[in-house]
N, C-alpha and C positions, 0 to 999 in steps of 0.2 A: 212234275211235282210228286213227293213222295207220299204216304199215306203218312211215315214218322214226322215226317216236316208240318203235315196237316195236321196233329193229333202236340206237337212241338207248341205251332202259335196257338191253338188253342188253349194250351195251359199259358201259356205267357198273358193271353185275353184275362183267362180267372185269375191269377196269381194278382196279374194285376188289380183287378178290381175288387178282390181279396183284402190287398195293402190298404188301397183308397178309401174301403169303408171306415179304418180307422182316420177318423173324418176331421183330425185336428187342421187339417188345410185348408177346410174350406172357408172359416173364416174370415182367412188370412186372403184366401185369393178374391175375397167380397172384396173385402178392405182394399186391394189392390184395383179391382174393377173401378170403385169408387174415386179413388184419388185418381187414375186415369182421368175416367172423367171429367172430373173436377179441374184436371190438367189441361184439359184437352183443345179448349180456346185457345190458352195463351199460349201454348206449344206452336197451335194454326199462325198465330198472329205471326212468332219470331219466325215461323218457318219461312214464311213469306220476302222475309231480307237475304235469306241463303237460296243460293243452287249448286248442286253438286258440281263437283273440280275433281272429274277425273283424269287421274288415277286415285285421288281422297274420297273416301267414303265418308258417311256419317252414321253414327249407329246411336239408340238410344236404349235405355234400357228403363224397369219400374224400378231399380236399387238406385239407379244415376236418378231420375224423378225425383224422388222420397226424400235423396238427401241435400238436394239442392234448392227445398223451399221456392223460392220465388224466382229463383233462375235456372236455365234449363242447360244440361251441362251434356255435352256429345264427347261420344269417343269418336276420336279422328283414325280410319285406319287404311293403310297401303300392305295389299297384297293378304289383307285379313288381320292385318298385326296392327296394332294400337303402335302409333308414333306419333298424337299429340291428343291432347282435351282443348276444346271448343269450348267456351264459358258464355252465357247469353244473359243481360240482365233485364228486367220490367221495361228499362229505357232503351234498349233497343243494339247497346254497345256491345260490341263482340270482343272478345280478347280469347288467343291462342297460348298455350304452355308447352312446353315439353315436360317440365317438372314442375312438382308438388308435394303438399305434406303426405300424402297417400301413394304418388307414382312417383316414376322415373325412366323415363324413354332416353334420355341422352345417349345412354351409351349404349343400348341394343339399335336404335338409330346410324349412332357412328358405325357398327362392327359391321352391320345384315347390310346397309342399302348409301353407307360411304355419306351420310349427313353430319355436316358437323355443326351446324346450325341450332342455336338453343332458345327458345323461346320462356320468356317470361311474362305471361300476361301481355303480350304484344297486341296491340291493334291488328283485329284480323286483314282491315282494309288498309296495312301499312305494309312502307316496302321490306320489313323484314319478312313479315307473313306472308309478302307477296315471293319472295326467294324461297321460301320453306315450300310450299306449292308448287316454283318451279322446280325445282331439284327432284320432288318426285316424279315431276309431270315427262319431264325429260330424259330420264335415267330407263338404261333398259330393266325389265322387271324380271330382277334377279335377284337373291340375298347373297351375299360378296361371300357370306362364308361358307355356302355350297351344301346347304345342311338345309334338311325336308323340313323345317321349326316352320308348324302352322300354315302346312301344308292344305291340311283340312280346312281351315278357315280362307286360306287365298282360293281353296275350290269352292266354296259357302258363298264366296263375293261376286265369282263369274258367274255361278249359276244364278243369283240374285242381280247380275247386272244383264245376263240374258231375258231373266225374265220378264224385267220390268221395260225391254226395248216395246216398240210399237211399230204397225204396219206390213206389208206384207215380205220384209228380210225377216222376220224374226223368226228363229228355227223350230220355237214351241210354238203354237196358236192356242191361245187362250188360259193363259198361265200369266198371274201376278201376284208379286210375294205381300202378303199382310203389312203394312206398311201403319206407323201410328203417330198421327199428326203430318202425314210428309216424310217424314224418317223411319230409316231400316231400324225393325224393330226385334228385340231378342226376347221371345217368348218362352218364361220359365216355365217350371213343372216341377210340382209335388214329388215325383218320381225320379229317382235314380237310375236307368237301365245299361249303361256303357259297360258294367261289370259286375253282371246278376242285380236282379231288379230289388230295388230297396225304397221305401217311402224315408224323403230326409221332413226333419221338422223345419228347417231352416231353406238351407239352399239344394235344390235339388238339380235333377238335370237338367237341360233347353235343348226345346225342339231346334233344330238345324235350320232350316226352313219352313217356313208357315205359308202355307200360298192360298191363294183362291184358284179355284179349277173350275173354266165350266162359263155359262153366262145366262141374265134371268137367273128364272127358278131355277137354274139346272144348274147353277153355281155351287160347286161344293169346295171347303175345306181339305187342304192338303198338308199332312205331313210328311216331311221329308229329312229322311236321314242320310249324313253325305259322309262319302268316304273317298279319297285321295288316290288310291289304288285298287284294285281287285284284288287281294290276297286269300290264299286257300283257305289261311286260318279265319281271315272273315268273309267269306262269300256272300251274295247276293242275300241268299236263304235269312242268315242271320243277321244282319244287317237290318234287313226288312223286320224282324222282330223287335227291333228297336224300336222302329219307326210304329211297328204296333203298339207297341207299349203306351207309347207319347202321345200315337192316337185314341186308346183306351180311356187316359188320362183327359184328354182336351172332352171326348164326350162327358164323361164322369164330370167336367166341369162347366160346359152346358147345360146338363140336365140338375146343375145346385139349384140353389137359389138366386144366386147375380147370378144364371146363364145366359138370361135375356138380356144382360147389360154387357156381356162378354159375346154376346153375338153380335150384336154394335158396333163394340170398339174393334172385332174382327171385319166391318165393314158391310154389314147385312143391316136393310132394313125392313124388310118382312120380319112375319112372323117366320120362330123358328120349325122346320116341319117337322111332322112326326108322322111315319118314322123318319130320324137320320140318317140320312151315309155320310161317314168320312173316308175318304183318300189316305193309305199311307203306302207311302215311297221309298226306293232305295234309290239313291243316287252315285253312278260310280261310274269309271272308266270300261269302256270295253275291251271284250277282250280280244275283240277282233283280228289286231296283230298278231298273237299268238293262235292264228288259225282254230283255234276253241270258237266254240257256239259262245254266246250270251245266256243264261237263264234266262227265259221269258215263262218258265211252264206255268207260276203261278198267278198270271199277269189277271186279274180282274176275279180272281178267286175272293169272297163275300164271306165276310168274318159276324155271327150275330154276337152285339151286344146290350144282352138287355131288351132285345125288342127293336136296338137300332142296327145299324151295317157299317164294318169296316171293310173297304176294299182296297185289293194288294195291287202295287202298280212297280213298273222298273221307270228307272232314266237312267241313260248308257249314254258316254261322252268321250271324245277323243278332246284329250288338251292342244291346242294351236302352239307353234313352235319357240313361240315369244312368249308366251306362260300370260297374256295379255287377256286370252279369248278363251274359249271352247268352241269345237267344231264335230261335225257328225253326230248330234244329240239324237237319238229317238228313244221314243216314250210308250207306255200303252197306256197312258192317261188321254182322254178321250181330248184331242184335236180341232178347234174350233173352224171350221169350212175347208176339211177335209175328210 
């Protein structure tokens, strides 16, 4: 680790929290804490009729919440890419679409993965929906048209489908991604960081990955930032800046006023301590193949913020040959009974 590299996250630490003070977010992310919870039985209840059917994921978001009132609306996706919405009402009825007044899957479905199958409000427990399922469940996991489209999000799904495995195959120990109600959940941010760091009033950026690290008290917040490839123009080094950012941002929202209710619905039920550490992570390919080292020099380097502690971690990953799995993971996020 460089000394510029140290003197680098450290302004990205202030810059950020710089932004943040202009404090029109915070509001908004009470408000959202709030309706959360307010959500958060009847999310439990419908969750309770579903189980995932992979290779289908489920993902939920606070924008999908908010705008569906009384019924709880999932993006369905394969390989990271959205190719249906999941509709759920009070009474318990599921219905699956491809298309809608807002979307349209039909024909990125046709082109990427050869589905020509079109769903309209279909009973999820009917034999069309039951074909739409098959066809991805059975298809090798490829996009037909041979093009890297959401690249990043089919490697966001592996790493969240390693995580959340259990026992002793699993190649991380003690790693589980933030999950809300039972569903993979996409946690936004005030913050902009993909392309110089900017406070949005609206939509900003989402953490990648949200995990819990650690177990008990020793249980810490992870953020993780994931990238597709190791490329020179974004290395490790910066990558990780990212991930700091998001982590800046998640303390910064902690320590509001709904932080105690946002540590909750992150899955804690202590008190929150003080001081903090948060975990933030670069996620990526190794470079192992190319007989190059890995950066690990900053691995566990202690960011202050405010009084609390960001710390810097890697996860290094070789993709398995069927684009299905991940394989050779290691981490220097601390290991549980190892």
């Amino acid at each position: 680790m460089t000394q510029d590299f140290e003197t680098s996250i450290k302004k990205t630490i202030e810059d950020a929290r710089k932004l943040l003070k202009e404090n029109q977010w915070v509001d908004r992310y009470k408000k959202y804490a709030e309706y959360l919870k307010s959500k958060e039985d009847f999310i439990k209840e419908i969750h309770e009729n579903f189980r995932e059917r992979p290779p289908l994921y489920y993902y939920i978001s606070i924008s999908k919440i908010e705008e569906a009132g009384n019924r709880l609306v999932l993006d369905v996706r394969y390989m990271g890419q959205n190719v249906a919405k999941l509709t759920c009402g009070e009474n318990g009825q599921a219905t699956i679409s491809t298309k809608g007044s807002d979307y349209d899957y039909d024909a990125n479905n046709r082109d990427h993965f050869a589905c020509e199958i079109q769903l309209a409000h279909e009973d999820w427990q009917g034999g069309k929906a039951a074909a739409f399922r098959k066809h991805f469940r059975d298809r090798e996991r490829v996009r037909n048209d041979g093009k890297k489209g959401n690249a990043e999000h089919n490697i966001e799904s592996l790493l969240l489908t390693e995580f959340s495995k259990s026992g002793e195959d699993k190649p991380l120990r003690g790693i589980q991604p933030v999950r809300f109600a039972g569903f993979r959940f996409a946690m936004p941010t005030a913050l902009s960081a993909s392309k110089g760091l900017r406070l949005a009033e609206k939509k900003g950026g989402g953490v990648d990955i949200l995990a819990r690290v650690g177990s008990g008290r020793h249980t810490r917040l992870c953020v993780i930032e994931v990238k597709d490839e190791y490329d020179a123009k974004e290395p490790p080094q910066k990558v990780l800046q990212q991930a700091v950012a998001y982590a800046v941002f998640i303390r910064e929202l902690l320590r509001s006023e709904a932080g105690p209710l946002w540590w909750r619905l992150f899955g804690f039920s202590g008190e929150m301590p003080a001081p903090l550490t948060l975990y933030a992570a670069c996620a990526m390919p190794t470079q192992g193949s190319s007989g190059k080292p890995d950066d690990e020099s900053f691995a566990g380097m202690r960011l202050d913020v405010g009084g609390d502690s960001i710390e810097c971690h890697y996860i290094y990953f070789n993709k398995a040959g069927d684009n299905a799995s991940l394989q050779s993971l290691k981490t220097s996020l601390p290991q549980m009974g190892r």
